[in-house]
MMTF fields as JSON, N, C-alpha, C and O atoms, coordinates in Angstrom:
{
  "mmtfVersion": "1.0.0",
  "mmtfProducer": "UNKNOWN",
  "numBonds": 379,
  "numAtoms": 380,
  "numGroups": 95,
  "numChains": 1,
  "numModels": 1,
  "chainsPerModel": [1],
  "groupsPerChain": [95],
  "chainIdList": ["A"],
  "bondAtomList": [4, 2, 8, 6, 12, 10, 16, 14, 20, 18, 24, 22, 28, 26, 32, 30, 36, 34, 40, 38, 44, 42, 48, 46, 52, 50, 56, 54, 60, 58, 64, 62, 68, 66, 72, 70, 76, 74, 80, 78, 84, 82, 88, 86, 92, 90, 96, 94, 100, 98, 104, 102, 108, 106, 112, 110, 116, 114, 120, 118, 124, 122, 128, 126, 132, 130, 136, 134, 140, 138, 144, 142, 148, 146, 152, 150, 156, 154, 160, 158, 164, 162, 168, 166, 172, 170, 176, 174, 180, 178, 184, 182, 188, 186, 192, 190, 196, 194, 200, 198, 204, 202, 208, 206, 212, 210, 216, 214, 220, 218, 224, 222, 228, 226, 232, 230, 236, 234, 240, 238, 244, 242, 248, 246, 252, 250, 256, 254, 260, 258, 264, 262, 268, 266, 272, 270, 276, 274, 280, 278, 284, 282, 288, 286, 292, 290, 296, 294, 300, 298, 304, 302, 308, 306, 312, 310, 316, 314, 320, 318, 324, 322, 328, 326, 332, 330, 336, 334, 340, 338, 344, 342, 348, 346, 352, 350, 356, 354, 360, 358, 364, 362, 368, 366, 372, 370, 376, 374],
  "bondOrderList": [1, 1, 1, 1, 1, 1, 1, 1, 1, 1, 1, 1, 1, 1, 1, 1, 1, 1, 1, 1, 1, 1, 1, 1, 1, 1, 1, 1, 1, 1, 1, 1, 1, 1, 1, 1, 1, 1, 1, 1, 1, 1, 1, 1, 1, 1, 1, 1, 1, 1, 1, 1, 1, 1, 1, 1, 1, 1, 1, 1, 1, 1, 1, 1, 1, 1, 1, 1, 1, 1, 1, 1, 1, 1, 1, 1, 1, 1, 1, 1, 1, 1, 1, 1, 1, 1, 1, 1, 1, 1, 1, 1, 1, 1],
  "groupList": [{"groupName": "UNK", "atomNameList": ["N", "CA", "C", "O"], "elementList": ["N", "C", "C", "O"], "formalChargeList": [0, 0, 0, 0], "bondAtomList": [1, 0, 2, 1, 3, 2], "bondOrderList": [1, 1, 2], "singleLetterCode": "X", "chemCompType": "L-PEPTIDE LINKING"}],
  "groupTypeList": [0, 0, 0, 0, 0, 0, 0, 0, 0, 0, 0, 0, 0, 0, 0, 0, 0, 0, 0, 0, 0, 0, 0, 0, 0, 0, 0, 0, 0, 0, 0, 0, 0, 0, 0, 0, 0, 0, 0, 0, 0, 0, 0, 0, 0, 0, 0, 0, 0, 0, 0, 0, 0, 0, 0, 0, 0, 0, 0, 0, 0, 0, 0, 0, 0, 0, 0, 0, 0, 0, 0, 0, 0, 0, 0, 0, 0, 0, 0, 0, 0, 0, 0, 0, 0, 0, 0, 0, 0, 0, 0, 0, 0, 0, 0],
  "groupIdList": [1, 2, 3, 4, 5, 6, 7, 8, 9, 10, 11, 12, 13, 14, 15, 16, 17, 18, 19, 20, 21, 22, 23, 24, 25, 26, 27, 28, 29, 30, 31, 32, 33, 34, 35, 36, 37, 38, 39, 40, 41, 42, 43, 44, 45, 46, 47, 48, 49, 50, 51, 52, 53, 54, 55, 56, 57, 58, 59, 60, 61, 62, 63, 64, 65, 66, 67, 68, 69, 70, 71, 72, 73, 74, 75, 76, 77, 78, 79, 80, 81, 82, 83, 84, 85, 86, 87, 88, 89, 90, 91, 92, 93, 94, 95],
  "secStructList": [7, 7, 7, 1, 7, 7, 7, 7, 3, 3, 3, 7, 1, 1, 1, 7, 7, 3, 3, 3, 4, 4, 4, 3, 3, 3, 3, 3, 3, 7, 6, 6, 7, 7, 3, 3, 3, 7, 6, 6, 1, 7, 7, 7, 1, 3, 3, 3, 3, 3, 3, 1, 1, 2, 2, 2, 2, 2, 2, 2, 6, 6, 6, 6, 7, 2, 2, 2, 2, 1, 1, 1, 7, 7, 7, 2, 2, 2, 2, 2, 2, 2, 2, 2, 2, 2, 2, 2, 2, 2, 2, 2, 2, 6, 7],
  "xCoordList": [27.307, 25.896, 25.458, 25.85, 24.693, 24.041, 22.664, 21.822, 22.702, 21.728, 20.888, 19.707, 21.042, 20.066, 19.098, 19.309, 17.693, 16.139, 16.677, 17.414, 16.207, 15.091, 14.616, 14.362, 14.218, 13.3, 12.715, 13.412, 10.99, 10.587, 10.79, 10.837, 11.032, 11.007, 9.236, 8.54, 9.149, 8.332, 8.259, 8.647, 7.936, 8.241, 6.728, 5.838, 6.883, 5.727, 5.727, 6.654, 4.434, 3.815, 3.907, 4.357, 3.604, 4.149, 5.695, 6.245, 6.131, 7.566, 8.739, 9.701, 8.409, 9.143, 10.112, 11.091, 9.951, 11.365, 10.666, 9.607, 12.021, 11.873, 12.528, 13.738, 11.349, 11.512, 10.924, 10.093, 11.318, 10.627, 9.321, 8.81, 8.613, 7.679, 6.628, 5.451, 6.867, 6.478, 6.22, 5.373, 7.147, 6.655, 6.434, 6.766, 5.425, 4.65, 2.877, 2.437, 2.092, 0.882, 0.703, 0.985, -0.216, -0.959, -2.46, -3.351, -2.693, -4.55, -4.492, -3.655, -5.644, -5.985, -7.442, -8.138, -7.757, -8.738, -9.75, -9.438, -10.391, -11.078, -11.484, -11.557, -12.109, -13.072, -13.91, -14.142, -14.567, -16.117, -15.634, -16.386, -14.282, -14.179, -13.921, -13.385, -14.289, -14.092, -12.291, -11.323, -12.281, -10.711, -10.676, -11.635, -9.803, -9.879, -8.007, -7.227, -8.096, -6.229, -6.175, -7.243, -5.036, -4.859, -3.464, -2.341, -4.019, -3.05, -2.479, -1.432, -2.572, -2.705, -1.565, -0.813, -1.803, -1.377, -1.532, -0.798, -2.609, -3.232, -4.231, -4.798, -5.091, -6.299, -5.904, -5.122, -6.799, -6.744, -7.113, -8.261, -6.561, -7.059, -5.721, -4.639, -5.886, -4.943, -4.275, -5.137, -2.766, -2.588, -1.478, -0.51, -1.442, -0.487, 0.181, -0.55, 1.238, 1.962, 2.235, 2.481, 2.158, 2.55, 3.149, 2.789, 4.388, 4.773, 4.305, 3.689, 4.482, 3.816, 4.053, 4.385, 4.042, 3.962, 2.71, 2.02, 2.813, 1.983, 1.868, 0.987, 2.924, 4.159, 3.523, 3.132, 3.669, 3.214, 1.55, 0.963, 1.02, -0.867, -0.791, -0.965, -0.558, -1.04, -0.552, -1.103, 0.549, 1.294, 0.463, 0.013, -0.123, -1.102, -2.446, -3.278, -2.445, -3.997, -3.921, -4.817, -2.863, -2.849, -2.592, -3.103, -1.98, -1.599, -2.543, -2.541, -3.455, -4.204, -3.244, -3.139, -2.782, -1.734, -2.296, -1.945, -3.516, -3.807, -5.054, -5.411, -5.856, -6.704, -6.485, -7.388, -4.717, -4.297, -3.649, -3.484, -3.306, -2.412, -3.707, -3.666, -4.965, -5.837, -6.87, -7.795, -6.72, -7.941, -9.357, -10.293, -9.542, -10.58, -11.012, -10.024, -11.596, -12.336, -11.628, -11.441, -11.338, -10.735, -11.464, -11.188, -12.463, -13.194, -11.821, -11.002, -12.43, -11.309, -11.513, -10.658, -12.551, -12.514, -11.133, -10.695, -10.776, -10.013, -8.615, -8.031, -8.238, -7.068, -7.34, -6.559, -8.916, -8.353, -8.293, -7.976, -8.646, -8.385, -6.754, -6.124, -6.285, -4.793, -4.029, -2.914, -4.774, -3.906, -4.132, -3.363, -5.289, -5.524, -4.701, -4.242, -4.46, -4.161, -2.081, -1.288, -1.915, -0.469, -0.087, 1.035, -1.295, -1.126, -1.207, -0.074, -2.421, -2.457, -1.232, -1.215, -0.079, 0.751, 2.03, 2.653, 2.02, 3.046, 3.155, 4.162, 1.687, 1.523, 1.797, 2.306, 1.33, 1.779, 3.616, 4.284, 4.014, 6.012, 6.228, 6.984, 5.551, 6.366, 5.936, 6.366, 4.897, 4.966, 5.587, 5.435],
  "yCoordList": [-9.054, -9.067, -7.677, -6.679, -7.598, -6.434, -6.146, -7.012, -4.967, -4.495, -3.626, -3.955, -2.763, -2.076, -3.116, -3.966, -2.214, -3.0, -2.498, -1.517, -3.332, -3.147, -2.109, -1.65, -1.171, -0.427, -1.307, -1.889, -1.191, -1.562, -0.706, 0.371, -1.064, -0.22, -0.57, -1.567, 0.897, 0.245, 1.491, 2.629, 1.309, 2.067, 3.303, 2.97, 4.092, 5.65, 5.029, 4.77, 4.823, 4.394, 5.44, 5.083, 6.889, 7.988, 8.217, 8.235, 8.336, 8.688, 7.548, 7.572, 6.931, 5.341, 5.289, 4.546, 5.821, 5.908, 5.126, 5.06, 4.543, 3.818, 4.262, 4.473, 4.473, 4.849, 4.338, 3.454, 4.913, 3.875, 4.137, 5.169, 3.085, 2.731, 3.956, 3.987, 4.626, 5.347, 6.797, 7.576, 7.18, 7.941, 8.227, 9.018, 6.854, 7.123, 7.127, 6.842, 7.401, 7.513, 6.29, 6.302, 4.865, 3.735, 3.788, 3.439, 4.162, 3.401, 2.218, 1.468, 2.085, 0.551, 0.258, 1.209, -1.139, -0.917, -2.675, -3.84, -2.191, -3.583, -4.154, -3.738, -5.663, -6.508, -6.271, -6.767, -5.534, -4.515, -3.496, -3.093, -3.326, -2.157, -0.936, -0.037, -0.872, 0.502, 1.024, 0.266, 2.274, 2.789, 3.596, 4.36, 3.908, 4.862, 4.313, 3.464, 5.665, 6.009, 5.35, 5.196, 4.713, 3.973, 4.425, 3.924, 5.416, 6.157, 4.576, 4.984, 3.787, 3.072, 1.805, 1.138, 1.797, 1.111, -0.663, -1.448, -1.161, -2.729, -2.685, -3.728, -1.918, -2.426, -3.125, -2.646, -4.579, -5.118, -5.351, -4.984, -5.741, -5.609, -5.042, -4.908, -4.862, -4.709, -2.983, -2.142, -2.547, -1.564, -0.948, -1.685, 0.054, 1.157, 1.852, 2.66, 2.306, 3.721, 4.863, 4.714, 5.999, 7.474, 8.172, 8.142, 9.055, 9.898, 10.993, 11.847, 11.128, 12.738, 13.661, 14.699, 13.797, 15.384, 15.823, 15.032, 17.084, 17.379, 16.746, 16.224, 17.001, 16.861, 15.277, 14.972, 14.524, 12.727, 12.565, 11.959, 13.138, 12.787, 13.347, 12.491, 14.645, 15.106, 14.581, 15.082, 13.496, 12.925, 11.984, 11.459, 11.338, 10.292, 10.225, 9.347, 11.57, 11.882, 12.07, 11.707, 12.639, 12.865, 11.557, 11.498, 10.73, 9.446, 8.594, 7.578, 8.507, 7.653, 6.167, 5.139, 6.427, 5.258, 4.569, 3.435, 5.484, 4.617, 3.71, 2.833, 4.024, 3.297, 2.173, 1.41, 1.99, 0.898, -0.16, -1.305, 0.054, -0.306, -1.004, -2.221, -0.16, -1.032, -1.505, -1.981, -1.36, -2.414, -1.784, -2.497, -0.477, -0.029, 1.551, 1.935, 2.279, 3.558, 4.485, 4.121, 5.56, 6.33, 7.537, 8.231, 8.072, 9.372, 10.278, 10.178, 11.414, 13.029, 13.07, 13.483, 12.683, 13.104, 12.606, 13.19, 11.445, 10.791, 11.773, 12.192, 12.029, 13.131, 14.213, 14.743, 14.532, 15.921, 15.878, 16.809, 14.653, 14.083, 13.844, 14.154, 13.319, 13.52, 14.317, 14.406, 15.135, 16.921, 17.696, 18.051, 17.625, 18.067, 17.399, 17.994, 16.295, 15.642, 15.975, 16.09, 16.021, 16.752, 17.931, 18.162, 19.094, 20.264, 20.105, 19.951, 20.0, 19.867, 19.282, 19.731, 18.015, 17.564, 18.632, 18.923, 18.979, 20.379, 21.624, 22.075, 22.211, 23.391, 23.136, 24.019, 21.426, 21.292, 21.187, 21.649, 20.52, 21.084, 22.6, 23.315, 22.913, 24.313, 25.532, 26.625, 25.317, 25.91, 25.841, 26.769],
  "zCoordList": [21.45, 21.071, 20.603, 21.207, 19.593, 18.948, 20.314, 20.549, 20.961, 21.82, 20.847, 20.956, 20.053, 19.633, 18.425, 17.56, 19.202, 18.512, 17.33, 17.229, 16.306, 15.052, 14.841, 15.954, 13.837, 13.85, 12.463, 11.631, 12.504, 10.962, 10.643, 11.237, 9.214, 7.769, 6.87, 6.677, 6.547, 5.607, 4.09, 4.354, 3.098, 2.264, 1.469, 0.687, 1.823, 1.002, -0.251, -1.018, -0.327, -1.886, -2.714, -3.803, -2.639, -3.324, -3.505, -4.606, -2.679, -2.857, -3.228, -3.996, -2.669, -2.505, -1.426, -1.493, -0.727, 0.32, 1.515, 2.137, 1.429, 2.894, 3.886, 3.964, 5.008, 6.402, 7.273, 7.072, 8.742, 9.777, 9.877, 9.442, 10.54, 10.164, 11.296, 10.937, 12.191, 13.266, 12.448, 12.885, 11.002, 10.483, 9.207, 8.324, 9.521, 8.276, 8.474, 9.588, 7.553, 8.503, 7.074, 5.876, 8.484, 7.389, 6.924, 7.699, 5.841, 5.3, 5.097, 4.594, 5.616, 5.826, 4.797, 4.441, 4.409, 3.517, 4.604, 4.852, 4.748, 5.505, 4.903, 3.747, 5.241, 4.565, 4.022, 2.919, 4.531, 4.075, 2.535, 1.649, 2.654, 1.787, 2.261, 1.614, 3.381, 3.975, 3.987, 4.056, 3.912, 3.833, 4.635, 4.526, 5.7, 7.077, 7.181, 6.75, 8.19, 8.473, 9.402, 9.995, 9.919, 11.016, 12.325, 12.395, 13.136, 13.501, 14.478, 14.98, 14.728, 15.611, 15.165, 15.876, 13.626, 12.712, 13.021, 12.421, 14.057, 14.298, 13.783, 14.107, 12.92, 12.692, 11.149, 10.328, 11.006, 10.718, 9.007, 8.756, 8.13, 6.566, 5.865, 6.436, 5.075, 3.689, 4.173, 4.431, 4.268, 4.498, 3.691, 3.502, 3.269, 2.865, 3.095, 3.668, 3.119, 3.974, 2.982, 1.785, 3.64, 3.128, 4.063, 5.24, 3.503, 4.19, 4.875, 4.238, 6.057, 7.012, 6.082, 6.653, 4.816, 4.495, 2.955, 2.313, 2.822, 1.898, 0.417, -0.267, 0.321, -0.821, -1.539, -2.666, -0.232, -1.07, -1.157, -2.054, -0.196, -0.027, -1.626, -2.493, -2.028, -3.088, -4.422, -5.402, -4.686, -5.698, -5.414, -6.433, -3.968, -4.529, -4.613, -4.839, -4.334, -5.127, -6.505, -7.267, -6.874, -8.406, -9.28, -10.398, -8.902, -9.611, -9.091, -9.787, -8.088, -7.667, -7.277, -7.946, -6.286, -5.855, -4.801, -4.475, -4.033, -3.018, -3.333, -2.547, -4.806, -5.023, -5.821, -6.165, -6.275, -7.097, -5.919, -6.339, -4.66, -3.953, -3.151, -2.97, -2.626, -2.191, -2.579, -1.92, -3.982, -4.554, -4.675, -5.038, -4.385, -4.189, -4.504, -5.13, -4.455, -4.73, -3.542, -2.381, -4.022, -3.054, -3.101, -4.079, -2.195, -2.003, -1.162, -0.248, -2.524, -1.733, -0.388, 0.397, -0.079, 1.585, 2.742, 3.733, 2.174, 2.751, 2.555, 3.555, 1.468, 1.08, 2.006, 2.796, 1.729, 2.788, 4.321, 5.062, 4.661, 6.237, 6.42, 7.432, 5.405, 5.662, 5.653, 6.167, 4.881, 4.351, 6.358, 7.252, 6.207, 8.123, 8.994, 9.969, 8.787, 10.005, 10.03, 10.964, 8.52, 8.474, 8.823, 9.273, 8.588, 9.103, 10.151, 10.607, 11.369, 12.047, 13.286, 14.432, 12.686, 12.723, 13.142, 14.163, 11.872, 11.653, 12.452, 12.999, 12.424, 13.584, 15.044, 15.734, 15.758, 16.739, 16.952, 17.877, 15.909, 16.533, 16.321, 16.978, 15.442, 15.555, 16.089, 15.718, 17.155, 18.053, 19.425, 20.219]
}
């Protein structure tokens, strides 16, 4: 018998690479429209993945990938909540 779990896969809309699914950070786009990060990755509605790093938030700010992928309007604010939340990310391992 195979003992080792599963890991999901899921694939960075910027980059295209598929990785597990624990590191990637998901936006989610709700019923309402609303678009917010989902560190939690259960909240409910239409969702996306991007890679933890600088490198992809900013390829999909520039190509606008997350406003073709969810159907909707994407305010900078949201980019720079992810750009923080990667640094932020980053400074905690490497200290």
């Amino acid at each position: 018998m195979n003992n080792r779990k599963k890991v999901p896969m899921r694939k960075c809309v910027a980059s295209q690479e598929l990785k597990p699914k624990k590191e990637l950070i998901r936006i989610v786009r709700s019923k309402e429209g609303e678009v917010s990060i989902d560190p939690t990755g259960k909240k409910s509605g239409r969702g996306t993945y991007l890679a933890r790093n600088k490198e992809s938030i900013l390829l999909a700010k520039k190509k606008n990938i997350l406003a073709r992928h969810l159907e909707v309007a994407i305010d900078d604010s949201l980019y720079d909540e992810l750009l923080q939340l990667v640094e932020t990310e980053n400074n905690s391992t490497h200290e």
